[in-house]
Each structure stands twice: as C-alpha cells, then as structure tokens.
C-alpha positions as a Markdown table, in Angstrom:
| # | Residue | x | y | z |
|---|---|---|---|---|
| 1 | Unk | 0.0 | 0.0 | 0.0 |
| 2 | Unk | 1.2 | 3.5 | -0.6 |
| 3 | Unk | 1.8 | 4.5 | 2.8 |
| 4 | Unk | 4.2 | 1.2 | 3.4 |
| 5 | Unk | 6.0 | 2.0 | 0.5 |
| 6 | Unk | 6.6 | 5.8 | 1.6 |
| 7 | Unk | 8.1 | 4.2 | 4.8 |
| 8 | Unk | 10.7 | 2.0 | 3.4 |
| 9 | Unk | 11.8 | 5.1 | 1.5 |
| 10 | Unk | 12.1 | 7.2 | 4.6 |
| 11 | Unk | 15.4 | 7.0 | 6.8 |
| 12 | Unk | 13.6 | 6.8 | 9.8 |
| 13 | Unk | 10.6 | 5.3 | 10.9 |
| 14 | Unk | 8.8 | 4.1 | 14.5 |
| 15 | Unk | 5.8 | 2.2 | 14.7 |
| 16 | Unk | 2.6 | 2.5 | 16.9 |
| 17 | Unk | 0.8 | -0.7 | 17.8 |
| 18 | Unk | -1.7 | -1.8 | 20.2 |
| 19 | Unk | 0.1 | -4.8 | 21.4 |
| 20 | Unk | 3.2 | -2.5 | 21.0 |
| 21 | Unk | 6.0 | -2.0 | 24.3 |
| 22 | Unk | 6.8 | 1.8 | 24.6 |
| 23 | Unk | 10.6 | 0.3 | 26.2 |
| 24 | Unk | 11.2 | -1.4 | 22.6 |
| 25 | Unk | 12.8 | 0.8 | 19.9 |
| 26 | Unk | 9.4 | 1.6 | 17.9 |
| 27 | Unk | 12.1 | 0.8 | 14.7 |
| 28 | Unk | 10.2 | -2.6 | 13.6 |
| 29 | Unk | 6.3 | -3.7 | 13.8 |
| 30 | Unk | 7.8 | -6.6 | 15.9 |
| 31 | Unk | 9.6 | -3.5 | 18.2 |
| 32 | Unk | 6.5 | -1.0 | 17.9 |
| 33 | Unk | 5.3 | 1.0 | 20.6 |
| 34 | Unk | 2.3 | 1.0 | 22.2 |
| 35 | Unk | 1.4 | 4.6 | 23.5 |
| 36 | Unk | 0.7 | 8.0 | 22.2 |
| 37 | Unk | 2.5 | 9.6 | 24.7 |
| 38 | Unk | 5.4 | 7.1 | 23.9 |
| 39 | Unk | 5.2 | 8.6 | 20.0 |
| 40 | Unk | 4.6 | 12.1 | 21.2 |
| 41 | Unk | 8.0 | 12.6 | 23.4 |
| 42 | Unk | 10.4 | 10.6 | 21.1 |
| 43 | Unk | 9.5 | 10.8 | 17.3 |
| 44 | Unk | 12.4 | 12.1 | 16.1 |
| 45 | Unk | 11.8 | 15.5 | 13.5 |
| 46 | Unk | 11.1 | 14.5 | 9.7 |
| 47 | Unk | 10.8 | 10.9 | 10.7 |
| 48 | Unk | 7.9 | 8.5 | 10.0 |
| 49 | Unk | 5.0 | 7.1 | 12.3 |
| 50 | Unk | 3.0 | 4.3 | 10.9 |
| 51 | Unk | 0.1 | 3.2 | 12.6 |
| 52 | Unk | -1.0 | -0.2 | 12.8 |
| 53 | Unk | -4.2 | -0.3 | 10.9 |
| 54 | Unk | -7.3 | -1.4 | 12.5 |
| 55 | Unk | -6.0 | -0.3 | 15.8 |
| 56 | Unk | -7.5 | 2.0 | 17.6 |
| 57 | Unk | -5.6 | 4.7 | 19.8 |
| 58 | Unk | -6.3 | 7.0 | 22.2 |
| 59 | Unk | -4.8 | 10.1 | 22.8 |
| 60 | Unk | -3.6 | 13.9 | 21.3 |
| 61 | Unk | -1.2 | 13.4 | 18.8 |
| 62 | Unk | 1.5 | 16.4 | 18.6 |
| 63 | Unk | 4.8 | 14.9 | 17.1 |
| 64 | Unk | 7.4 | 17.5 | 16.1 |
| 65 | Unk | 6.9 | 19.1 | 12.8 |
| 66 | Unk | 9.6 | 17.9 | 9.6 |
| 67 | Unk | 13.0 | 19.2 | 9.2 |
| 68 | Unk | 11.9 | 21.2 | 6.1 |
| 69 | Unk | 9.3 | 21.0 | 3.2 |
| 70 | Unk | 11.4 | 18.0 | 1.7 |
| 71 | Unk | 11.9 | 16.4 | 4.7 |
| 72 | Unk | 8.5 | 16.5 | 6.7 |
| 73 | Unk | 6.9 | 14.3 | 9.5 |
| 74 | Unk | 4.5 | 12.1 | 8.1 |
| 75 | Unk | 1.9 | 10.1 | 10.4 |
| 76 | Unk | 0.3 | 7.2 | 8.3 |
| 77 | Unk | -0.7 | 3.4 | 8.2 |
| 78 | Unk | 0.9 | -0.1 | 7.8 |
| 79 | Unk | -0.5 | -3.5 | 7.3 |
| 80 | Unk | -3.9 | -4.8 | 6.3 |
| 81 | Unk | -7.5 | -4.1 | 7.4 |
| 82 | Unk | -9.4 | -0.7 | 8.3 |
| 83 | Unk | -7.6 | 2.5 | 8.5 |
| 84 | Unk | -6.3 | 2.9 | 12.6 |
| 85 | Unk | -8.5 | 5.4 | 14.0 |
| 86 | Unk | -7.3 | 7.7 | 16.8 |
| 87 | Unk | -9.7 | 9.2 | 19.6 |
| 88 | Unk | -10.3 | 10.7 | 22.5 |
| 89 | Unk | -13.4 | 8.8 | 24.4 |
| 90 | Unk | -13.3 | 7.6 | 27.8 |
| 91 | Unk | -14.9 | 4.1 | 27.7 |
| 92 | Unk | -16.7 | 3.8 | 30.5 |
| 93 | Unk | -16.0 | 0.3 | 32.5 |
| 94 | Unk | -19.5 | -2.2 | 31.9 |
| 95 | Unk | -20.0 | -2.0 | 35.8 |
| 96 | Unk | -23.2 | -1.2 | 37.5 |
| 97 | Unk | -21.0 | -0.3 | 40.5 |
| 98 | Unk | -19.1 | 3.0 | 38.6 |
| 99 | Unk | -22.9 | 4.9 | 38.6 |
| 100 | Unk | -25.3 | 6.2 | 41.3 |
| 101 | Unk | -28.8 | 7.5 | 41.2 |
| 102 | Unk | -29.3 | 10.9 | 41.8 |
| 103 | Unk | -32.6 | 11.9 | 41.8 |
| 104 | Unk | -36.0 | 9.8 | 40.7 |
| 105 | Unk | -38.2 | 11.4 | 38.7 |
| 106 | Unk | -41.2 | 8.3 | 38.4 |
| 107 | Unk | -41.5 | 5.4 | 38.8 |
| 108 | Unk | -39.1 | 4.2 | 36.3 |
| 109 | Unk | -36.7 | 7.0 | 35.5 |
| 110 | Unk | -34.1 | 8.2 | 37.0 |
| 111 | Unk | -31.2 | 10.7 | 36.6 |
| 112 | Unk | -27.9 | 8.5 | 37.2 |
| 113 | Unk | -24.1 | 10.1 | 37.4 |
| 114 | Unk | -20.6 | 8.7 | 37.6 |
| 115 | Unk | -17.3 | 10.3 | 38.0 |
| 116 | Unk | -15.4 | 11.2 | 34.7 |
| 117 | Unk | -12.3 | 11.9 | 36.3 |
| 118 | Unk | -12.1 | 8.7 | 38.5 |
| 119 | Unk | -9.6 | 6.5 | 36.5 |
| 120 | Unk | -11.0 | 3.2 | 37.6 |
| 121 | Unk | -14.0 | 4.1 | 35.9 |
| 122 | Unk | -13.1 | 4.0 | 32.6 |
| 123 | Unk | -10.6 | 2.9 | 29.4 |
| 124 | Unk | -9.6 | 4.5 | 26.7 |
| 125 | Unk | -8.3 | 8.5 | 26.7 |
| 126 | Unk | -5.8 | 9.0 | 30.1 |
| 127 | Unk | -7.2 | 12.6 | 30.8 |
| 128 | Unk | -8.1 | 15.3 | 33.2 |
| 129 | Unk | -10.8 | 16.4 | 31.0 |
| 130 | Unk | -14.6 | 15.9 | 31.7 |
| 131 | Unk | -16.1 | 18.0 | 29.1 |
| 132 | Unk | -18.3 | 16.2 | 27.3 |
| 133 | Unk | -19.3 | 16.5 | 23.8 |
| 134 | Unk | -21.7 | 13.8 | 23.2 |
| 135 | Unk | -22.1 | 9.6 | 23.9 |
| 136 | Unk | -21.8 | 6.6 | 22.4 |
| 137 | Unk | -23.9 | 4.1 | 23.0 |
| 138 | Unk | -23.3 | 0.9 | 21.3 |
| 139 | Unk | -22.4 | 3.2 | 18.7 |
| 140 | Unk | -25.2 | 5.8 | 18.5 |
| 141 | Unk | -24.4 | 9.0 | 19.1 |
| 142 | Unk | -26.5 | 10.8 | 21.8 |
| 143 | Unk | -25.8 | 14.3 | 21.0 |
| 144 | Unk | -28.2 | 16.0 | 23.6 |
| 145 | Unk | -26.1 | 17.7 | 26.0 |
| 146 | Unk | -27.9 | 20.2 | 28.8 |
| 147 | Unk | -25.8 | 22.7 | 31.0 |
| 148 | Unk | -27.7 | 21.4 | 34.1 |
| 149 | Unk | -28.5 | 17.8 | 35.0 |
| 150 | Unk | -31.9 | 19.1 | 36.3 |
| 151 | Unk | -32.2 | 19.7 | 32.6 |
| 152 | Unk | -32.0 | 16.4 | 31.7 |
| 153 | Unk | -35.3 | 14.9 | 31.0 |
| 154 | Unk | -35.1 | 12.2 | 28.2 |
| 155 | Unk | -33.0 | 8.9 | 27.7 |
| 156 | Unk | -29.5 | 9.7 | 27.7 |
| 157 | Unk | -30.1 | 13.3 | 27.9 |
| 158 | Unk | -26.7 | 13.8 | 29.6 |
| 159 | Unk | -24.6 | 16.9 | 31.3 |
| 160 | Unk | -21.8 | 17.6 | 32.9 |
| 161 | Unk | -20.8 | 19.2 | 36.1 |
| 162 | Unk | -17.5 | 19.4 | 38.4 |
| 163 | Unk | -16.3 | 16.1 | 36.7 |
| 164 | Unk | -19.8 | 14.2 | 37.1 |
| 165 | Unk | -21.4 | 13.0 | 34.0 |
| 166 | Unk | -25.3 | 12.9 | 34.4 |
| 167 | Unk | -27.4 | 10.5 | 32.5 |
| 168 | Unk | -31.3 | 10.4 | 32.2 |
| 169 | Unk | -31.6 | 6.4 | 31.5 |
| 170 | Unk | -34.6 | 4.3 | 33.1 |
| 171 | Unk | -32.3 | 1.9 | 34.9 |
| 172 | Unk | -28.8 | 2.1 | 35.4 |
| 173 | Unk | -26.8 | 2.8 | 32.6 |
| 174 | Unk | -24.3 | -0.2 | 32.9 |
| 175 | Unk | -27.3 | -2.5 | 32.4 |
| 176 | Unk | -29.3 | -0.9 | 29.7 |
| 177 | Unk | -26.2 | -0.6 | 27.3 |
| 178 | Unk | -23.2 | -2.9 | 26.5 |
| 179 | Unk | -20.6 | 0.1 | 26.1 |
| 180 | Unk | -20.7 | 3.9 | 26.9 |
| 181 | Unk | -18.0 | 6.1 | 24.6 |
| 182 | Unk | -17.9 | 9.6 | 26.5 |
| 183 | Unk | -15.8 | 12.0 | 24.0 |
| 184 | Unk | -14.4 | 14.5 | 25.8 |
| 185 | Unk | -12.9 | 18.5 | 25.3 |
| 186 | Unk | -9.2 | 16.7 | 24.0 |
| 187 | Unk | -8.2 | 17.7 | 20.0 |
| 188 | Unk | -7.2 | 14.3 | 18.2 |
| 189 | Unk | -3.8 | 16.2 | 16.9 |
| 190 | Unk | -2.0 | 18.9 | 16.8 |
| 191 | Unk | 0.0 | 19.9 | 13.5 |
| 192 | Unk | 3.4 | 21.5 | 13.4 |
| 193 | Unk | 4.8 | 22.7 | 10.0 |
| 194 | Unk | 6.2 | 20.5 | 7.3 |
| 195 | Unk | 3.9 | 17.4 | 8.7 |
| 196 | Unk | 2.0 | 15.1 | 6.4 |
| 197 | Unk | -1.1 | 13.0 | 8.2 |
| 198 | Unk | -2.9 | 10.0 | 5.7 |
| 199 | Unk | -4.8 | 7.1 | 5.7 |
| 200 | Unk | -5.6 | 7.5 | 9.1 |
| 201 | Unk | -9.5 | 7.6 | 10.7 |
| 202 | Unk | -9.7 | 10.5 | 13.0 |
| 203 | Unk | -13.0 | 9.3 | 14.9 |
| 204 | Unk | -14.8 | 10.6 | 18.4 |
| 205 | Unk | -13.5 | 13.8 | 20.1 |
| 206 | Unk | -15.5 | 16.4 | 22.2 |
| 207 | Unk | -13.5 | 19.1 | 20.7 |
| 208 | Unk | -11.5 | 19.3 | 17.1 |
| 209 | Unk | -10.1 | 17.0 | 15.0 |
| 210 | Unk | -7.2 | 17.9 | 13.5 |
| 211 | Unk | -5.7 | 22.1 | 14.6 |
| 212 | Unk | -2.6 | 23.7 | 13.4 |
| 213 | Unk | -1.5 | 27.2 | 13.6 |
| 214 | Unk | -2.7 | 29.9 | 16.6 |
| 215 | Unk | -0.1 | 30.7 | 18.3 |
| 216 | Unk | 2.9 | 28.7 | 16.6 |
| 217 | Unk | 3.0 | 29.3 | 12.8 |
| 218 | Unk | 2.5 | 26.4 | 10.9 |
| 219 | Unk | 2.9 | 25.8 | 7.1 |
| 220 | Unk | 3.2 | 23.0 | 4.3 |
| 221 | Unk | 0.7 | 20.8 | 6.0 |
| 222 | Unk | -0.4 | 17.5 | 4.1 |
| 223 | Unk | -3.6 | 15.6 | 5.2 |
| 224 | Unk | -4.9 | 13.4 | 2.6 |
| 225 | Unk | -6.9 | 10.0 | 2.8 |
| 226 | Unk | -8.8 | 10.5 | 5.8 |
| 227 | Unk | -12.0 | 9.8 | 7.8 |
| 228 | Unk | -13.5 | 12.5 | 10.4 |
| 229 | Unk | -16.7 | 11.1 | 12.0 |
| 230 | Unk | -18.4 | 12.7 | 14.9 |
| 231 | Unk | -16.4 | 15.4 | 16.0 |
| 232 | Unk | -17.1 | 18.0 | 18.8 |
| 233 | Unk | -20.1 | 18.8 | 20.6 |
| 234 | Unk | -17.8 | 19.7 | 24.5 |
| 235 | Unk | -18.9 | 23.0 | 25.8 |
| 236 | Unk | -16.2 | 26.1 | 24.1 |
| 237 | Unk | -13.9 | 27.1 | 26.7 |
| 238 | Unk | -13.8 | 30.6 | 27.8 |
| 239 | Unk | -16.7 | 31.4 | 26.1 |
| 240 | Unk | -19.2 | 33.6 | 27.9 |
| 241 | Unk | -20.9 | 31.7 | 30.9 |
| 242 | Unk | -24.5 | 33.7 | 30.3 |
| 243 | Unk | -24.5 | 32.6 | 26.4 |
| 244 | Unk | -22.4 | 29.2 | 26.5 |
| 245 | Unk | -21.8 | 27.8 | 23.5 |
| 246 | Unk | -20.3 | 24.0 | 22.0 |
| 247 | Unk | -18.3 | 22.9 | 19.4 |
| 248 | Unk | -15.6 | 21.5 | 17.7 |
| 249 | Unk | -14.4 | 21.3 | 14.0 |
| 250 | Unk | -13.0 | 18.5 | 11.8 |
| 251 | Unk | -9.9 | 20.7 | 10.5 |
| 252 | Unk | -9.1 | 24.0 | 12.0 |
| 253 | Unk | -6.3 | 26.3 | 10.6 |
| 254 | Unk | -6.2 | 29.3 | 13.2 |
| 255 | Unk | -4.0 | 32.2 | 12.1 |
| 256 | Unk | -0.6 | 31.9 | 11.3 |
| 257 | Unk | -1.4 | 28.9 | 8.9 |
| 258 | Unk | 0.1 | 28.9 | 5.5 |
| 259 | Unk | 0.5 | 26.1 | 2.6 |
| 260 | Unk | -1.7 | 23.5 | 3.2 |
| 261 | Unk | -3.6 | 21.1 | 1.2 |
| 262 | Unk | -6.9 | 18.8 | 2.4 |
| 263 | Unk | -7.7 | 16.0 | -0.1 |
| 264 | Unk | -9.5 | 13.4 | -0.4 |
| 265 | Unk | -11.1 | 13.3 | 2.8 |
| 266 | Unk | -14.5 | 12.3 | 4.3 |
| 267 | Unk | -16.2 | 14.1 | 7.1 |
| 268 | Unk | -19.3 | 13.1 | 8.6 |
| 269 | Unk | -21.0 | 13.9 | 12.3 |
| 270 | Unk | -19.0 | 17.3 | 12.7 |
| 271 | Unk | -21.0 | 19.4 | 15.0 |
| 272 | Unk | -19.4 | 22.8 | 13.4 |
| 273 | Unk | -17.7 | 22.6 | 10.7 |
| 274 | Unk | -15.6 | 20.0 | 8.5 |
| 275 | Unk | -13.1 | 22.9 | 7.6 |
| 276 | Unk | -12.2 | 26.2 | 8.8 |
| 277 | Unk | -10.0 | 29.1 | 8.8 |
| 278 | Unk | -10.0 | 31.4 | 11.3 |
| 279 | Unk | -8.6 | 34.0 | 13.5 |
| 280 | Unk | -7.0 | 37.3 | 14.5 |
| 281 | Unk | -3.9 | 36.9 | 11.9 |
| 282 | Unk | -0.8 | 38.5 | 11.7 |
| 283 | Unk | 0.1 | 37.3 | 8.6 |
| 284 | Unk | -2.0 | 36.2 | 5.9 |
| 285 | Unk | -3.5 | 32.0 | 5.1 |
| 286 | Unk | -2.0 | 31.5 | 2.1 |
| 287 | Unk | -2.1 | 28.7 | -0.3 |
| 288 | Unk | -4.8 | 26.8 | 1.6 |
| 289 | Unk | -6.5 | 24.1 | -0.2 |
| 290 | Unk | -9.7 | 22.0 | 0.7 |
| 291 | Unk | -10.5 | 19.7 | -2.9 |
| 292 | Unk | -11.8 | 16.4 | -4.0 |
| 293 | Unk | -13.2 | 15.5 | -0.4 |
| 294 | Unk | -16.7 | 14.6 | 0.5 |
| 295 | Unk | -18.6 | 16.1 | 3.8 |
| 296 | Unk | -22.2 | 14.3 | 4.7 |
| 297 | Unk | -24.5 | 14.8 | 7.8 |
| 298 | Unk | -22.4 | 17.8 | 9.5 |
| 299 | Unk | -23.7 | 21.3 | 10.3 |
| 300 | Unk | -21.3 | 23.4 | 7.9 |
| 301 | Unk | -18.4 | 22.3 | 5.8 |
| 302 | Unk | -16.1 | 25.1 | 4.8 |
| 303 | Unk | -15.9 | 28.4 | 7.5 |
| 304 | Unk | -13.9 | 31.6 | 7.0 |
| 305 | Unk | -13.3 | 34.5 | 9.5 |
| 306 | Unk | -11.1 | 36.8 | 10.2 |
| 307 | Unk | -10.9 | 40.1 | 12.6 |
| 308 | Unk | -8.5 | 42.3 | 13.7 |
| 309 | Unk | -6.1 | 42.3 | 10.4 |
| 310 | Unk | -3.4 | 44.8 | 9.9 |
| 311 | Unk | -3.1 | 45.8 | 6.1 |
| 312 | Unk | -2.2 | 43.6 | 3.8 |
| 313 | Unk | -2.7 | 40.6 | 5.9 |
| 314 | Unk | -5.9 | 38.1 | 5.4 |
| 315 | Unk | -6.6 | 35.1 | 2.7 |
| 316 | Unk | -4.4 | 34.6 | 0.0 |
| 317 | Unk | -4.8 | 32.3 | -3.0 |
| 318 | Unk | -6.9 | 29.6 | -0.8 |
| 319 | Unk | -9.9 | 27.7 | -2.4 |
| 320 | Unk | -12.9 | 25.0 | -2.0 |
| 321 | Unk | -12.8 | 22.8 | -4.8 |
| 322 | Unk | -14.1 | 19.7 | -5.9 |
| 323 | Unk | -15.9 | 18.7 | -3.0 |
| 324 | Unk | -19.3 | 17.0 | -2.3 |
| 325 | Unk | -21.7 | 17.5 | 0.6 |
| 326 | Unk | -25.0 | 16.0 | 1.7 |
| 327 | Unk | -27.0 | 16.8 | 4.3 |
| 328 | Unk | -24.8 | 19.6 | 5.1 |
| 329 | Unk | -27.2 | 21.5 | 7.5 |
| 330 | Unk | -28.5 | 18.5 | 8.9 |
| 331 | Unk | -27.0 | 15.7 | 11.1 |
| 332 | Unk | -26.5 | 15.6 | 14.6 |
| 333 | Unk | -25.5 | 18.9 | 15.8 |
| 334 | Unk | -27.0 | 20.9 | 13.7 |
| 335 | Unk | -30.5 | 19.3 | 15.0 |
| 336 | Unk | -28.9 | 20.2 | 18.6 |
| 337 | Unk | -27.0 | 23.7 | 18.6 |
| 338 | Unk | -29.3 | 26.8 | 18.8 |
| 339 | Unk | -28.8 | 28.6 | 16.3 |
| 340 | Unk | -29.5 | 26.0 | 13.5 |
| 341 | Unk | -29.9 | 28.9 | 10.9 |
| 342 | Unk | -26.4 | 29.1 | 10.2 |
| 343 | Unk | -26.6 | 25.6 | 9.4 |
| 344 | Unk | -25.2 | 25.2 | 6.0 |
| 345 | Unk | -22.5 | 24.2 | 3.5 |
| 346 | Unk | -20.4 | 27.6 | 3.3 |
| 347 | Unk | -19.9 | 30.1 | 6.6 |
| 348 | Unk | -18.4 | 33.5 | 6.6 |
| 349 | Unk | -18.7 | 35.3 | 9.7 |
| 350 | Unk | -16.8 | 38.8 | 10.4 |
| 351 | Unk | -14.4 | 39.2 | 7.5 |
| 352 | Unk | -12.0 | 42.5 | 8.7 |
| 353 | Unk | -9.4 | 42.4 | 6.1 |
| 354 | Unk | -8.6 | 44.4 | 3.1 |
| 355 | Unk | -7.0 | 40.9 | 1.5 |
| 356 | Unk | -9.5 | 38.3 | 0.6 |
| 357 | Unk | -8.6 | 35.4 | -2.6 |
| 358 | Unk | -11.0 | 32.8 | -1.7 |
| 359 | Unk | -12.4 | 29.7 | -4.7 |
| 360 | Unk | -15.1 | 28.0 | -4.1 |
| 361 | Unk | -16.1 | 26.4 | -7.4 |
| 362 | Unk | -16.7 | 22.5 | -9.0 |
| 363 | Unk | -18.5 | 21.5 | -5.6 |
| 364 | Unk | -21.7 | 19.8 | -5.5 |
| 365 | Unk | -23.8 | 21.1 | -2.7 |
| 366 | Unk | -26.5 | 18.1 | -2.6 |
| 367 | Unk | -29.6 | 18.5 | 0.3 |
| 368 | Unk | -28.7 | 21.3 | 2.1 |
| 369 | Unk | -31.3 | 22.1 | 4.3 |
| 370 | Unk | -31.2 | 25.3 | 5.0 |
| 371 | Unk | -29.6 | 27.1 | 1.8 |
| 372 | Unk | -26.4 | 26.9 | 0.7 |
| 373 | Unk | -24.3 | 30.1 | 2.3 |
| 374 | Unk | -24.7 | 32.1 | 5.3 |
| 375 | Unk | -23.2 | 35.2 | 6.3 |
| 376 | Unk | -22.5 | 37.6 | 9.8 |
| 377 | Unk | -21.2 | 40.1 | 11.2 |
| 378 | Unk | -19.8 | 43.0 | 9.6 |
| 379 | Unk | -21.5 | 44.2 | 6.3 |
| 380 | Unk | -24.7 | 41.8 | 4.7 |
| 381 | Unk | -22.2 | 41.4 | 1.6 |
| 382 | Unk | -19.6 | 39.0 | 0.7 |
| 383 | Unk | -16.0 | 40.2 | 0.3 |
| 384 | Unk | -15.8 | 41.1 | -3.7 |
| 385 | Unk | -12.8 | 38.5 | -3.4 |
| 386 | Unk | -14.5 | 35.9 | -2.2 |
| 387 | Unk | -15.9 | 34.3 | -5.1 |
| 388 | Unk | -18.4 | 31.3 | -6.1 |
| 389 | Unk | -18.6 | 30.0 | -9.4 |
| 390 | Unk | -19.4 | 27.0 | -11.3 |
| 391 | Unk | -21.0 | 25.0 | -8.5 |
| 392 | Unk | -23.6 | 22.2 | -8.8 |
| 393 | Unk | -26.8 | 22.3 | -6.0 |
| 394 | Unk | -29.0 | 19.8 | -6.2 |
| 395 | Unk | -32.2 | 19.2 | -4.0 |
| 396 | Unk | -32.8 | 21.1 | -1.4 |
C-alpha cells in the first residue's frame, strides 16, 4: 500500500501498535510502541510514524513538525485491514457499581451520574478532562447535552458538572447498554509545519479533529486520505458563561497557517464545521487548499473569519474545490445547537481584512437544508474576493 511504501523510503521510521511496548525501539512492527504519549515525546523530527491499521488509539497526537518542506513528519498506516483510528473517548468500564442515582423522577426513570475523572472508571483517553461533547452508545451517538443535570429529561439526555457525568436512562446505565464512549474537550492532533497526516481515521473527540496554527506558525501541511466522523459537541472554553456555546471542528487552521492542502477526505457527524480558517492573523492564510473531499451529515463544511487584520494581511490564494456534501445542515449537531440557521454548507462570519482570494467552485452542494451560504457580522455582503462560481446544487 502507498503509505508502506513511503516508509521503506524514509530514513527513519517508528511504529505504533496496540500490542506494542513503549521500552522497545518503535524501529520494527515486531519492536513497535504502544502509546501516544510514547510517540509524542520521542518521534524524532522529519521521521515516520506508521500506525498499525485497524488499531484504535487514544490520545492527542503532537509529534514534532519535519526538518523542512522535503523532509516533513508524516503520520500514516501499515498492514492490512481498516484504516487505525485515533480518539479521545473515555470508555466507560461495563459495571453497574461506577454509577449512582441521583434523583428519581417516576416510577421508572431516574437521573444516574458517575465520575469522569475517577480512573477506575473507565478505558480508553488518560485525561483530566470531563467535558463532554456527546455519547456513544453501542455506537449511537446521543448528541443531547444540557448545561444542568436538572435539565436532563429524556433517555441519555446527559450533562456535565464538576467532573460528574449525568445521564437520564430508566435503569442504570451499565445495564441498559453494553458500552458507553464519553468523547471528551481533548483535540485528536496537533500539527506543526512540514507534517503530512494520511490514511488515518480521525473518529470521536468532544472538541476538534485535526488544529494547526494559533499561536505557533504552521505551514506545508499534508492531510490526505482520511476519515473525520463525529467530532465535537464539548462546551467552548472561555466562552461567555451567560451565552455558553459547543463545538468543535474537523480541520481548524487558526492564524498563522500557511501552505496546506486537504484532499481526499471524508467528514461526517461534525458538530461545526468540517473545515475552517479562522482568526485574529498576523500574517495572511495562504495557499490553503480544501479539494476532491466529500462532507455528509455535518452542520457546515467550509468556515472563514477573520478580525482584527493589519493591512495587507488576510486570505491569499486559498480555495474549495471539488468537493461533495449532503446533508450539510442537517445531522446531529446541527439538530442540537441553537442557532440552527447558520446551518449550512459555506460560513463567513466577520471578515475584517482588506485581502480576501478565496475559490469556491466545482463543488456539489447536494440536500442542504437550510440554503447553501450564510453570512455575519460586519456588512450583509460577501467580500468582492470571495468568489463562487461554477458550483452544482441539487435538492434542497
């Protein structure tokens, strides 16, 4: 397969497998280790992480960026079978024991909490966190988080508070379900420049997917080949506590953010949006490409905004090209978050900068719910170089 094949070309390469032993070398599958962390503290610069496919592993990735543009860090797959996925769920232990009643509200239902930051509770993510974004349950998603767990008043209606997780459910939880996935406020990875990330499955986070830029510049960013499903939902940090707001993105280029390309990708169950650029910049996104990827059942798929800009500084030669969506408007956050209007395929919010080269042409916008573009803040108008052409919408 092409990512083996890009490995035994590289001069260095560790590998990541779940029956791995983070005290081996990581230089052979039959040495690989087992841990995130393990990968995270001693990939080398410019070297080669291969994942073992149909593993799944748990954690935030943030390897060092490459050496240069030639020599970059690439994160990818090796051996047969389904793409590894990475994650950050805790996987709450089948046990009757980890949960409590709190209150009774008949007969039959009850609100039941356990403790998200007990370790003994629960596999999967090792993490402070206990922000969640939505559950699993053998495999559903239940997206229908409340801010108060006297709120909660349907099954698996769920909220969190001071590292509690409350669930509605009609018995207790452990016995009404097989497996509980909580996906908590932890993004999957975190890119430096020069990386390239394939063939990987980037599935269940409270928060992002995939975030480069913000404070440390990032540029010539790769990320072809891959799955986002069900991203986001957590509760946005620092946000204003009379408001309160969730989310969480498939691929978020803050500012700084320069020569990147998104291909070939799939994107499904995002709760904002599959694709984003956004900020308060101090130089300009340049040569930032989404194409050729396909984005189903998620609120939005590509966001820009900007604020704060000196002259000169803002979107440079980036495009939308190529791509498909469906459903974009509908799924599973945009049936939950408030303001559902803004629910659609293209998102430009406050756009204050004098330098705007945005393409979005050759897409197919299929079953969009709720139009195709929405715009606020600032003026009604879209930026004269932001510019739509040759797109294909079908139903509605």
């Amino acid at each position: 397969m092409e990512t083996t094949m890009a490995a035994d070309a590289a001069a260095d390469v560790r590998y990541l497998a779940n029956d791995g032993n983070d005290a081996a070398d990581g230089k052979t599958p039959a040495t690989a280790w087992r841990t995130v962390e393990k990968l995270n503290a001693a990939l080398p610069p410019g070297a080669t992480a291969l994942l073992k496919s149909g593993d799944v592993f748990y954690g935030s990735f943030s390897v060092a960026g490459g050496v240069d543009a030639e020599h970059p860090t690439v994160i990818a797959a090796y051996g047969d079978g389904p793409k590894p996925v990475v994650s950050a769920t805790k996987n709450l232990r089948c046990d009757p024991g980890i949960w409590e009643p709190v209150s009774r509200l008949s007969l039959t239902d009850f609100i039941w909490r356990t403790h998200l930051l007990t370790p003994s509770n629960y596999t999967g993510i090792v993490s402070d966190d206990a922000n969640p974004g939505f559950l699993l349950v053998d495999g559903e998603v239940k997206p229908w988080r409340r801010y108060c767990h006297h709120d909660v008043n349907r099954d698996w209606d769920f909220a969190g508070e001071d590292g509690w997780l409350y669930v509605y459910c009609t018995s207790n939880p452990a016995r009404v379900a097989k497996e509980v996935r909580v996906a908590v406020n932890v993004h999957v990875m975190w890119l430096g420049s020069n990386t390239s990330v394939r063939g990987l499955s980037v599935k269940a986070t409270g928060a992002h997917g995939i975030v480069a830029g913000w404070g440390t510049p990032a540029g010539h960013i790769r990320i072809a080949d891959c799955d986002f499903e069900n991203i986001g939902g957590s509760e946005l940090p620092n946000f204003s506590a009379t408001t309160r707001a969730r989310y969480g993105n498939g691929v978020e280029f803050g500012s700084n953010c320069r020569d990147a390309l998104i291909e070939r990708c799939t994107f499904r169950g995002i709760y904002d949006v599959a694709f984003t650029m956004q900020g308060y910049p101090k130089t300009s996104w340049s040569d930032i490409h989404m194409r050729d990827c396909v984005v189903r059942d998620s609120t939005q798929a590509f966001e820009v905004w900007c604020r704060g800009a000196p002259e000169g500084v803002g979107f440079e030669r980036c495009s939308f090209t190529g791509n498909h969506t469906c459903n974009v408007g509908g799924g599973w956050g945009a049936l939950t978050r408030p303001n559902r209007h803004a629910a659609t395929p293209l998102l430009v919010y406050f756009m204050e900068t004098d330098t705007v080269d945005i393409t979005v042409c050759g897409n197919r916008f299929e079953n969009a719910p709720l139009g195709i573009i929405y715009k606020s803040g600032g003026i009604d108008t879209l930026p004269k170089g932001y510019r739509i052409f040759d797109n294909e919408v079908i139903g509605g």
